[in-house]
C-alpha positions as a Markdown table, in Angstrom:
| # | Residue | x | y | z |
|---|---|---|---|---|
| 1 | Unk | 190.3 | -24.8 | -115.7 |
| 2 | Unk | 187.7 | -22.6 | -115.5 |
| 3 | Unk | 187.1 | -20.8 | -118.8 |
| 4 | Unk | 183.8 | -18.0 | -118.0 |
| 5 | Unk | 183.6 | -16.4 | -114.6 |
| 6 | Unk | 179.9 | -16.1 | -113.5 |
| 7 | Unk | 179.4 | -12.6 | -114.4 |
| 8 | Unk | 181.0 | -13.7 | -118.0 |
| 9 | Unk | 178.0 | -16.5 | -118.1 |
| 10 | Unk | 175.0 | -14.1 | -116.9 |
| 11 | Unk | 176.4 | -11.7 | -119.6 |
| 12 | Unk | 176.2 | -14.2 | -122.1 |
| 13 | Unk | 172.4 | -15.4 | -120.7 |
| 14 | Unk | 171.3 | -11.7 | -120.9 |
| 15 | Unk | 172.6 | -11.5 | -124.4 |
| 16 | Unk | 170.9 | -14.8 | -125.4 |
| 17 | Unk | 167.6 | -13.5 | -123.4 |
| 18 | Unk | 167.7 | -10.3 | -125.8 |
| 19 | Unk | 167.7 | -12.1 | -129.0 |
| 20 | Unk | 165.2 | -14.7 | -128.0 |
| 21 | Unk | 162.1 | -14.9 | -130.8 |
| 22 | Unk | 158.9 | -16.1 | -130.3 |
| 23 | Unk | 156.5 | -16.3 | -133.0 |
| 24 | Unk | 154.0 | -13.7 | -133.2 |
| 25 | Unk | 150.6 | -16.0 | -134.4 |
| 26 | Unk | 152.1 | -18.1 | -131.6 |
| 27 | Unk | 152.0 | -15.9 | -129.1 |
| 28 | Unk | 148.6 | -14.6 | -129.8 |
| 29 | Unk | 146.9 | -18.1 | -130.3 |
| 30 | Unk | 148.3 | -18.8 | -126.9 |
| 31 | Unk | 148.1 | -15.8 | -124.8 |
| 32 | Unk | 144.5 | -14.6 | -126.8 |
| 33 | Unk | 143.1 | -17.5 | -128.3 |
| 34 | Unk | 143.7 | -15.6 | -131.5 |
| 35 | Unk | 144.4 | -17.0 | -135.4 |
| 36 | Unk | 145.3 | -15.6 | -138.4 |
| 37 | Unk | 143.3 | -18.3 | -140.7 |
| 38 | Unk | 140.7 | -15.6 | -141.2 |
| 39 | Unk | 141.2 | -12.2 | -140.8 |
| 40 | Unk | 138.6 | -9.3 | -139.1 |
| 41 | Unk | 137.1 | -6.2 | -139.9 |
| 42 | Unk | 136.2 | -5.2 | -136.7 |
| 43 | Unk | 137.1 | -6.4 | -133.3 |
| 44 | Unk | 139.7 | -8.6 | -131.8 |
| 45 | Unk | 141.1 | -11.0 | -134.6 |
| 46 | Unk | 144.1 | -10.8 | -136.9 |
| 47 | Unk | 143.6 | -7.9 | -139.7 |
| 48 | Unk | 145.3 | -7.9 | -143.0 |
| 49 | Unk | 147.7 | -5.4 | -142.4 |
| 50 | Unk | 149.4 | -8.0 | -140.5 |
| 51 | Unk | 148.5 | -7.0 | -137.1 |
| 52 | Unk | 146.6 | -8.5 | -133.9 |
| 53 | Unk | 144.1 | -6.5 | -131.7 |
| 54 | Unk | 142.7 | -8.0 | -128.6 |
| 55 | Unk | 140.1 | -5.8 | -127.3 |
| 56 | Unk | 140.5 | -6.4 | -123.5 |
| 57 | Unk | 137.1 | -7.6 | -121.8 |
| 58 | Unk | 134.2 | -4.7 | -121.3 |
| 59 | Unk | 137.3 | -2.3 | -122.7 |
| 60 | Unk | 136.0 | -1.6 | -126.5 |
| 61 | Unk | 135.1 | 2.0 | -126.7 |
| 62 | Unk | 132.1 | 3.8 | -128.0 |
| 63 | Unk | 133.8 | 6.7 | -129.6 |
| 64 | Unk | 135.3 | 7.8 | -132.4 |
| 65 | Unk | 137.9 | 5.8 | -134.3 |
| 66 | Unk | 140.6 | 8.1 | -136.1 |
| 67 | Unk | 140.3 | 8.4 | -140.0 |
| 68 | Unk | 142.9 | 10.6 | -140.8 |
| 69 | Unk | 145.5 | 13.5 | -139.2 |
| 70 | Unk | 143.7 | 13.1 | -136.0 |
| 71 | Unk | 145.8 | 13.8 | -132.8 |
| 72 | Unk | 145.0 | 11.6 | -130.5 |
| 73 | Unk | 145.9 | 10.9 | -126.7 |
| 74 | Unk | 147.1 | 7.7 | -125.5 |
| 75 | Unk | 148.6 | 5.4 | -122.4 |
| 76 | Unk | 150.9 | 2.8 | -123.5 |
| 77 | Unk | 153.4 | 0.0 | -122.2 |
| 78 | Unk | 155.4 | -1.8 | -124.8 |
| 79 | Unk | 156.9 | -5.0 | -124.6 |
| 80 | Unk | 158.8 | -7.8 | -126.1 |
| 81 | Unk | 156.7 | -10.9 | -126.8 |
| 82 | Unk | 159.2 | -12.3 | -124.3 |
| 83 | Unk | 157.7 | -10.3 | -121.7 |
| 84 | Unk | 161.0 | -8.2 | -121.4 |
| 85 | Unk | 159.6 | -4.5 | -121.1 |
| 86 | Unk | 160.9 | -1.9 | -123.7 |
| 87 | Unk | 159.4 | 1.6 | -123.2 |
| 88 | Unk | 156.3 | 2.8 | -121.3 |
| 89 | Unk | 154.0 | 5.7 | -121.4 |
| 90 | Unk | 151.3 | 4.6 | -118.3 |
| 91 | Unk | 149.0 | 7.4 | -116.1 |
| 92 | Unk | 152.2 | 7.0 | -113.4 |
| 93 | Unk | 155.7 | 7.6 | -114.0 |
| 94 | Unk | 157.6 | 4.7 | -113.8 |
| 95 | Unk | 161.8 | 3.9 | -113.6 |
| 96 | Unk | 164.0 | 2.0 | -115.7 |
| 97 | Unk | 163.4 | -1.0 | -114.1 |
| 98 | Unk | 159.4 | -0.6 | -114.2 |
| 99 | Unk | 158.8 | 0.8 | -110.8 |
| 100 | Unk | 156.7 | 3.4 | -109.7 |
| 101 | Unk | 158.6 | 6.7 | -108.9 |
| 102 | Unk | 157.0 | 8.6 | -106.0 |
| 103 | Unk | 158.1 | 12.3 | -104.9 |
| 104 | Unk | 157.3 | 13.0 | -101.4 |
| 105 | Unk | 155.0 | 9.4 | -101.2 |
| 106 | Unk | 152.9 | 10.2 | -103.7 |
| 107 | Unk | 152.9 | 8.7 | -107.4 |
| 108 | Unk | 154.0 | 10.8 | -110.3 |
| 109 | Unk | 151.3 | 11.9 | -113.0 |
| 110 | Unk | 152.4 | 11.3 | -116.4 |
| 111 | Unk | 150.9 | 13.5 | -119.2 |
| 112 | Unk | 149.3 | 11.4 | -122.0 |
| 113 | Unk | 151.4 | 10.2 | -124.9 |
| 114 | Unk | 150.2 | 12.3 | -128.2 |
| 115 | Unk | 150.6 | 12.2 | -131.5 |
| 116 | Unk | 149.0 | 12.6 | -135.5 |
| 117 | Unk | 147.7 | 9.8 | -137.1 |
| 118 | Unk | 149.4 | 9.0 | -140.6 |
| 119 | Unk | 151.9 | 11.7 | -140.2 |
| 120 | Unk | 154.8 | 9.0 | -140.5 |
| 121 | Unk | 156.0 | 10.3 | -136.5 |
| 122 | Unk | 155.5 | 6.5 | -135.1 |
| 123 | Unk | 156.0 | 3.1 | -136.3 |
| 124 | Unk | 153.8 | 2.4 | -139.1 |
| 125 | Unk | 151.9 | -0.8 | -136.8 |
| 126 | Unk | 150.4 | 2.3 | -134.8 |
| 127 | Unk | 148.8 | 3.7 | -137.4 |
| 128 | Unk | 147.7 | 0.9 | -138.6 |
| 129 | Unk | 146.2 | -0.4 | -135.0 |
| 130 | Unk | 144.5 | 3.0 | -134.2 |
| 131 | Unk | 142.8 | 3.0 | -137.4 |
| 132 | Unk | 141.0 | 0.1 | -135.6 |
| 133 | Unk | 140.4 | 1.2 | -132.1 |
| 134 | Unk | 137.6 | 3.8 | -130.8 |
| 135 | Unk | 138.3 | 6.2 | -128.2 |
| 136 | Unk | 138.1 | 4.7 | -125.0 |
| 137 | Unk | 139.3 | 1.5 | -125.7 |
| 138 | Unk | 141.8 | -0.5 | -124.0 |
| 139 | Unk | 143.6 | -3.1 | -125.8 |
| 140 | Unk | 146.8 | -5.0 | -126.5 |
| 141 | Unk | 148.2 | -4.5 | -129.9 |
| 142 | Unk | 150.6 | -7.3 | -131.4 |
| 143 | Unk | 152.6 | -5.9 | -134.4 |
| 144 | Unk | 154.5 | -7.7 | -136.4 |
| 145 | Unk | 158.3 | -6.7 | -136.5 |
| 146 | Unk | 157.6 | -5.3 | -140.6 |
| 147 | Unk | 155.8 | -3.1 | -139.2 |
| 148 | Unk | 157.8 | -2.3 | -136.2 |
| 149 | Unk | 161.6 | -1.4 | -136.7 |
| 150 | Unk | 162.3 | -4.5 | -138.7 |
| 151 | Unk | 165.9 | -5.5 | -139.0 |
| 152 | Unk | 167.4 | -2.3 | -137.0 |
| 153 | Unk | 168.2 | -2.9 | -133.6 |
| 154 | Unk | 167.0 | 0.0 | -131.3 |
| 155 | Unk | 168.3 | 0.0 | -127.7 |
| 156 | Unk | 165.6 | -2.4 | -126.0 |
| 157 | Unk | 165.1 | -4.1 | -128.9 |
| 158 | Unk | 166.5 | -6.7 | -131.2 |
| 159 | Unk | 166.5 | -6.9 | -134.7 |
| 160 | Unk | 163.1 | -8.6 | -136.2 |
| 161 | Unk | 161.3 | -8.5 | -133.1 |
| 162 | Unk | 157.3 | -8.5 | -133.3 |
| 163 | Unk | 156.2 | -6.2 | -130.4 |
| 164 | Unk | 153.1 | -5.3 | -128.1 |
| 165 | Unk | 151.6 | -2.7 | -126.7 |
| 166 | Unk | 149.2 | -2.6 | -124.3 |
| 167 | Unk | 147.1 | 0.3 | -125.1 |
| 168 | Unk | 144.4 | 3.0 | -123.6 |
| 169 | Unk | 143.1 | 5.4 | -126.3 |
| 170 | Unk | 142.2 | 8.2 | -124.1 |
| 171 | Unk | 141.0 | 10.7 | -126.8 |
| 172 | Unk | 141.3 | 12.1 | -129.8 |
| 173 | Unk | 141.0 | 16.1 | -130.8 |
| 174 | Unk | 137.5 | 16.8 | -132.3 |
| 175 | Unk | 135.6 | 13.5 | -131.0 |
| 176 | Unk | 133.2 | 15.0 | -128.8 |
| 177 | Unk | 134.6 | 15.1 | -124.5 |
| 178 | Unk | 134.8 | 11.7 | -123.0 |
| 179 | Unk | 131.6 | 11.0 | -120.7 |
| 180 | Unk | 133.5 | 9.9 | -117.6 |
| 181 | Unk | 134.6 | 13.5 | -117.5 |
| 182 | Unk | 135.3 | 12.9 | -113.6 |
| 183 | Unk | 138.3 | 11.2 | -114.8 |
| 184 | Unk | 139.1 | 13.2 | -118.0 |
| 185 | Unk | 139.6 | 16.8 | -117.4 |
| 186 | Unk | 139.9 | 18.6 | -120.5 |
| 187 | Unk | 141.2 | 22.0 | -121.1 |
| 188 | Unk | 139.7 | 23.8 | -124.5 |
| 189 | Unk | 141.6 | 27.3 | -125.8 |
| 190 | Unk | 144.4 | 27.7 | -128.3 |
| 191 | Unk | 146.0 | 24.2 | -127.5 |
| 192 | Unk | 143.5 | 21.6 | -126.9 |
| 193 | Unk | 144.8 | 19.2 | -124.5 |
| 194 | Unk | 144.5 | 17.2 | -121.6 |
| 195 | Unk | 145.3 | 18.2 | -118.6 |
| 196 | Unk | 144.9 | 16.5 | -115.5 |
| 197 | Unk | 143.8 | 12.4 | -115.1 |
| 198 | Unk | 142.3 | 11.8 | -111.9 |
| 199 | Unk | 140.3 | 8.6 | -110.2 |
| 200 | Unk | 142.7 | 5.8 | -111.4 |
| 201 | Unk | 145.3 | 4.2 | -108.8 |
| 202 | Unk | 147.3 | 1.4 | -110.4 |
């Protein structure tokens, strides 16, 4: 007798998929050549709050790095060290499923993700990471789940799950404009943000 149907048995692989761990000093020995023997100051390595930061190549910026309450601007695509994807913030609007949206065939701009540094509004990893990361960079971010949303389960994401992010820290408020102004437009009066992104096609 046949005991699971097939949509019974791809319910029970999706829930096995979800809960799947991988090791987070696995993942980033294998996927960045990274250890945590020794721990960095600057850099890509392993850093003693626990997290890993791989500076992608030619991506390490030259400006400021955030000290404080800085706001600061930033793309970002988070994912499960299982590759599953969890949330995303990128230059283009994107769908549930990770697609690109388009509205009359053209691809949807996304405003940058912004936020205060130390303020307690995001998961104590990012403040941690972007108190190692100058403006301009682009990185991934491994954090460990401690640091994360430890044992809580949030929608995408299981309990004790290290996470990364793939990063772009576009700018932060009082660092002097970004040189490649061509693809940075900035708007200065009562709210200093930015407005437009330009010259980038995914």
């Amino acid at each position: 007798m046949l005991l699971f149907s097939y949509g019974c048995r791809k319910d029970i692989k999706a829930i096995e998929d979800f809960y799947t761990y991988v090791d987070i000093h696995d993942y980033a020995r294998d996927s960045f050549g990274l250890s945590n023997i020794d721990t960095v100051r600057v850099g890509s390595g392993f850093y003693s709050s626990g997290i890993y930061i791989y500076f992608k190549e030619g991506k390490i910026g030259e400006g400021a790095i955030p000290t404080g309450f800085e706001k600061i601007y930033v793309y970002y695509k988070g994912t499960l060290l299982t590759g599953k994807e969890f949330s995303n913030h990128e230059m283009y609007k994107k769908d549930e499923d990770g697609n690109y949206i388009l509205e009359d065939g053209k691809l949807v701009f996304e405003m940058p993700f912004s936020f205060y540094v130390n303020s307690g509004s995001v998961i104590r990893g990012w403040d941690s990471a972007f108190a190692k990361i100058p403006r301009g960079s682009e990185a991934a971010v491994l954090i460990p789940s401690e640091l994360a949303y430890g044992d809580v389960t949030q929608s995408r994401i299981p309990p004790n799950s290290p996470l990364r992010f793939d990063i772009e820290l576009l700018w932060l408020v009082g660092d002097p404009e970004p040189e490649n102004i061509e693809n940075i437009i900035i708007k200065s009066g009562p709210n200093i943000e930015i407005s437009k992104m330009m010259g980038k096609i995914p």
